[in-house]
N, CA and C atoms as an extended XYZ file, in Angstrom:
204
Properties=species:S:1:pos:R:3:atomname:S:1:resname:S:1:resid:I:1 pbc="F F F"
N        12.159        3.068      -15.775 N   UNK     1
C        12.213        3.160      -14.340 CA  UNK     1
C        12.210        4.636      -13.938 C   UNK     1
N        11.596        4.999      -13.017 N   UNK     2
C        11.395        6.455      -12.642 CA  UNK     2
C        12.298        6.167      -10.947 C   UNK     2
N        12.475        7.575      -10.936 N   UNK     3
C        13.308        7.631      -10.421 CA  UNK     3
C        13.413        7.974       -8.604 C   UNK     3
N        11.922        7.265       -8.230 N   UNK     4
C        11.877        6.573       -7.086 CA  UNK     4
C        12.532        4.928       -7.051 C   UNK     4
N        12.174        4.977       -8.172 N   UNK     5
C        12.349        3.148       -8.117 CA  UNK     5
C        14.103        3.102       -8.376 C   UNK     5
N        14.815        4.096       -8.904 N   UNK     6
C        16.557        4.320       -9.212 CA  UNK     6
C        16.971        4.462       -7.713 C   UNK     6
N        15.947        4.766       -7.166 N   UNK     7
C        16.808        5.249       -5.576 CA  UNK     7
C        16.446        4.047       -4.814 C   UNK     7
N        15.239        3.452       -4.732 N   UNK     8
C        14.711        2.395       -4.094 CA  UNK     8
C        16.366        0.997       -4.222 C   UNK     8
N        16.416        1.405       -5.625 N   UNK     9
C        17.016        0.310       -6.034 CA  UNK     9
C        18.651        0.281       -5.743 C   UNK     9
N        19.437        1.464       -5.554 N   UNK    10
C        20.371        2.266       -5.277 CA  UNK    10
C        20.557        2.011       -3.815 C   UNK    10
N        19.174        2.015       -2.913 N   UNK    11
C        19.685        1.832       -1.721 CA  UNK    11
C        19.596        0.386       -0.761 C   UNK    11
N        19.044       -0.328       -1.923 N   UNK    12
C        18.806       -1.839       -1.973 CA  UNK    12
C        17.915       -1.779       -0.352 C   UNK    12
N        17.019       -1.325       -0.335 N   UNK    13
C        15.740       -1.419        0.597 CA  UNK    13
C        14.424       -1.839        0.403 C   UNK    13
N        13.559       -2.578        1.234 N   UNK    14
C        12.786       -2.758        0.496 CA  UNK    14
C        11.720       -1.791        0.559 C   UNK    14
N        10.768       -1.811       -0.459 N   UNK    15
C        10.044       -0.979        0.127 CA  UNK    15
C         8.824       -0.717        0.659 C   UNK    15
N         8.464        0.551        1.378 N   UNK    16
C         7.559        0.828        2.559 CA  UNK    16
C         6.737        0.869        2.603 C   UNK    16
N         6.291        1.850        1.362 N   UNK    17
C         5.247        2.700        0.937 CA  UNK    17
C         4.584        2.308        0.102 C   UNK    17
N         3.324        1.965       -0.468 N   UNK    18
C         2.728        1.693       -1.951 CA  UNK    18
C         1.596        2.634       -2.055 C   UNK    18
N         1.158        2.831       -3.482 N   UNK    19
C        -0.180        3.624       -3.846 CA  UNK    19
C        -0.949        2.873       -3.612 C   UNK    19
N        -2.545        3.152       -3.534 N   UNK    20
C        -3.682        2.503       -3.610 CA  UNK    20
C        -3.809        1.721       -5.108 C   UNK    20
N        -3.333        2.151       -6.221 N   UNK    21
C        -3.094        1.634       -7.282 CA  UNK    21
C        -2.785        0.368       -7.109 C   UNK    21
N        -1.418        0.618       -6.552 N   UNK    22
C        -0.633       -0.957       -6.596 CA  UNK    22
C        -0.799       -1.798       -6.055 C   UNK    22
N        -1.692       -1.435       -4.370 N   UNK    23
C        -2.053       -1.961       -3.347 CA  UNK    23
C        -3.147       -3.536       -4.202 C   UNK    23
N        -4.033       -2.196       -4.751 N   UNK    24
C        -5.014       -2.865       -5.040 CA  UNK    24
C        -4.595       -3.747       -6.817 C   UNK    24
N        -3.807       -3.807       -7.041 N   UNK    25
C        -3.342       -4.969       -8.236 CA  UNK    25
C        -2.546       -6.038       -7.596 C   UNK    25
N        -2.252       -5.719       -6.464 N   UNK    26
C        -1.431       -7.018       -5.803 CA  UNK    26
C        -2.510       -7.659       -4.925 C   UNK    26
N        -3.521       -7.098       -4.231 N   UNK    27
C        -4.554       -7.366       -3.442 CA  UNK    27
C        -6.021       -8.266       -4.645 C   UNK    27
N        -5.642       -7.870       -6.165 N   UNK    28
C        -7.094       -8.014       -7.125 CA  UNK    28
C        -8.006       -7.454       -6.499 C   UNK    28
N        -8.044       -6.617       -5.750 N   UNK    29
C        -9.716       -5.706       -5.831 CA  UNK    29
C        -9.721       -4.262       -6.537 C   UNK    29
N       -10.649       -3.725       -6.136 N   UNK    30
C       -10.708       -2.333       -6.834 CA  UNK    30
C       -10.628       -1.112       -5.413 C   UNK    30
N        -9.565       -0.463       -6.073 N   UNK    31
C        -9.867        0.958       -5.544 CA  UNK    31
C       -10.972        1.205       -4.587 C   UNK    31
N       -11.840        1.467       -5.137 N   UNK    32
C       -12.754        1.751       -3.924 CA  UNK    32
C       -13.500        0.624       -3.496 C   UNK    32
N       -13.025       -0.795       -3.333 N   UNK    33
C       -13.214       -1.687       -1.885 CA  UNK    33
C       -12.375       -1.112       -1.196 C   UNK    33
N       -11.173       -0.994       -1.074 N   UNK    34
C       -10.077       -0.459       -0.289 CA  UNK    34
C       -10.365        0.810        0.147 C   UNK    34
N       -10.769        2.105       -0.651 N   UNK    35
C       -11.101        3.259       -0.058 CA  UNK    35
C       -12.288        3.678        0.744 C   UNK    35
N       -13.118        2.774        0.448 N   UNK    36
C       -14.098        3.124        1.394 CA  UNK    36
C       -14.348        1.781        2.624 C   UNK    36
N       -13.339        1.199        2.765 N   UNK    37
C       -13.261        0.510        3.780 CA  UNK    37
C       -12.806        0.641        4.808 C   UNK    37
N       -13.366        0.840        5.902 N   UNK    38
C       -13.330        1.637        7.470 CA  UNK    38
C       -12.543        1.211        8.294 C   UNK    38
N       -12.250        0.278        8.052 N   UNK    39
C       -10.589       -0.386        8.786 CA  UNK    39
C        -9.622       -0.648        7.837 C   UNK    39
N        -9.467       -0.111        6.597 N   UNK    40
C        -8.079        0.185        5.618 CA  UNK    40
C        -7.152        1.039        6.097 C   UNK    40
N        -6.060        0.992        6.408 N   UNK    41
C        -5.088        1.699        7.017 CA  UNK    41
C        -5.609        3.558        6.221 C   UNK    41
N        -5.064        4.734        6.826 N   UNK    42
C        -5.588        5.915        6.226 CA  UNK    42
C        -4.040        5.947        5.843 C   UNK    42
N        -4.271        7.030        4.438 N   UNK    43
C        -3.064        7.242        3.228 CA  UNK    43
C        -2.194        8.537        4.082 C   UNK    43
N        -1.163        8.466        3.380 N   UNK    44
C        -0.036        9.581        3.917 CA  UNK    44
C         0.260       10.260        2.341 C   UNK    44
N        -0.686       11.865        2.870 N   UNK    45
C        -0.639       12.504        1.133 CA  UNK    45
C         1.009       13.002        1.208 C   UNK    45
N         1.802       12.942        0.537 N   UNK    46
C         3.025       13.644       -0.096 CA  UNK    46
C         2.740       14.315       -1.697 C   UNK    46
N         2.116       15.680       -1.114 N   UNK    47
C         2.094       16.358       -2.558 CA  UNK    47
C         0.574       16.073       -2.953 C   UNK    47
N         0.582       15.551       -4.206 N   UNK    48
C        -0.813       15.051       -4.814 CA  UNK    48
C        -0.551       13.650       -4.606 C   UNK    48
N         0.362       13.034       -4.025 N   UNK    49
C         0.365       11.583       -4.139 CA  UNK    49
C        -0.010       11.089       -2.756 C   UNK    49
N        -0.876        9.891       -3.131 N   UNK    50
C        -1.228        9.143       -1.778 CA  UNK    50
C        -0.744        8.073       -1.539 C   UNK    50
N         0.041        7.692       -0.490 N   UNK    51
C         1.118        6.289       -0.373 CA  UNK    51
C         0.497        5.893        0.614 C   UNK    51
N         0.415        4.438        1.187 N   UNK    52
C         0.208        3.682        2.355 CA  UNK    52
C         1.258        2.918        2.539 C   UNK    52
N         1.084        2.654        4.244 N   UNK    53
C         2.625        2.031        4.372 CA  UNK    53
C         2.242        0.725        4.522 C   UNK    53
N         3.520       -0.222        3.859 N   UNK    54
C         2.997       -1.057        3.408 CA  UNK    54
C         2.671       -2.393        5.060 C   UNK    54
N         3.693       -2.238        5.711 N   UNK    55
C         3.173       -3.011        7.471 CA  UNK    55
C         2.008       -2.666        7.931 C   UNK    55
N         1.452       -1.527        7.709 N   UNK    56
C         0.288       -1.576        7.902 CA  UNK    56
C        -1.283       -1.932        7.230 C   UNK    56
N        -0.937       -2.341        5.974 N   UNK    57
C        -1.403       -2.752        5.131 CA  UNK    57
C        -1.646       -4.109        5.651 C   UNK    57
N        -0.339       -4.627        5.653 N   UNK    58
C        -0.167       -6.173        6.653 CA  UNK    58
C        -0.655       -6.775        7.473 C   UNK    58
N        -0.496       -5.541        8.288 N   UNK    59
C        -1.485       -5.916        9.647 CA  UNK    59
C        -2.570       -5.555        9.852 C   UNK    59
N        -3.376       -4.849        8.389 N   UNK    60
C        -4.754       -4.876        8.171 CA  UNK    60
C        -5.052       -6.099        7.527 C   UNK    60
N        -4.390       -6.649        6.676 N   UNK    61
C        -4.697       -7.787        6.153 CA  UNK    61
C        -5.024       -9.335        7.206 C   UNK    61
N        -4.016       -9.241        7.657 N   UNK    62
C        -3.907      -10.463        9.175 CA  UNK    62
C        -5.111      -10.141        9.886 C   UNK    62
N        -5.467       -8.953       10.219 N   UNK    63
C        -6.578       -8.481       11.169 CA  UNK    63
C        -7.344       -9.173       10.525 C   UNK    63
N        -7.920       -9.395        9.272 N   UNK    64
C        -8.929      -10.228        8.433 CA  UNK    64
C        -8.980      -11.277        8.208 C   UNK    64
N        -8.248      -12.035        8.206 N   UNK    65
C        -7.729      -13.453        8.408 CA  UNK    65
C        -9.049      -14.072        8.843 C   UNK    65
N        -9.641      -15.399        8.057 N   UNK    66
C       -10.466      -15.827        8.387 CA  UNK    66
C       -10.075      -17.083        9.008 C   UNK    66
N       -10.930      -17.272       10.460 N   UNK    67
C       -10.564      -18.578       10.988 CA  UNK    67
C       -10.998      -19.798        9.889 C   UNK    67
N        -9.875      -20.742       10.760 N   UNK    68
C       -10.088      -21.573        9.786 CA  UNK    68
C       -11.168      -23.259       10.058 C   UNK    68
């Protein structure tokens, strides 16, 4: 466990933020469907790292929602 996830876990929150990495292993697509997709929420760089928040992720997802 690294030691975002010691604090995550420490402050029993859930959490906010995810990489495009993780986004896209919980989503099954690849990286760049998500990055070059023009209504994907845009990343928040901290450092060299790129996080997206994850409600907005959400409510990109719902936005897609196919009628049924």
């Amino acid at each position: 466990m690294n030691s975002s996830e010691d604090f995550l876990m420490a402050t029993n929150q859930p959490k906010q933020y995810a990489s495009l990495d993780e986004i896209r292993l919980m989503l099954g697509v690849s990286e760049n469907t998500l990055r070059y997709n023009e209504t994907f929420p845009k990343g928040i760089k901290i450092g060299r790292r790129v996080v997206y928040k994850l409600t907005e992720v959400n409510q990109w997802l719902e936005s897609n929602r196919m009628a049924q």
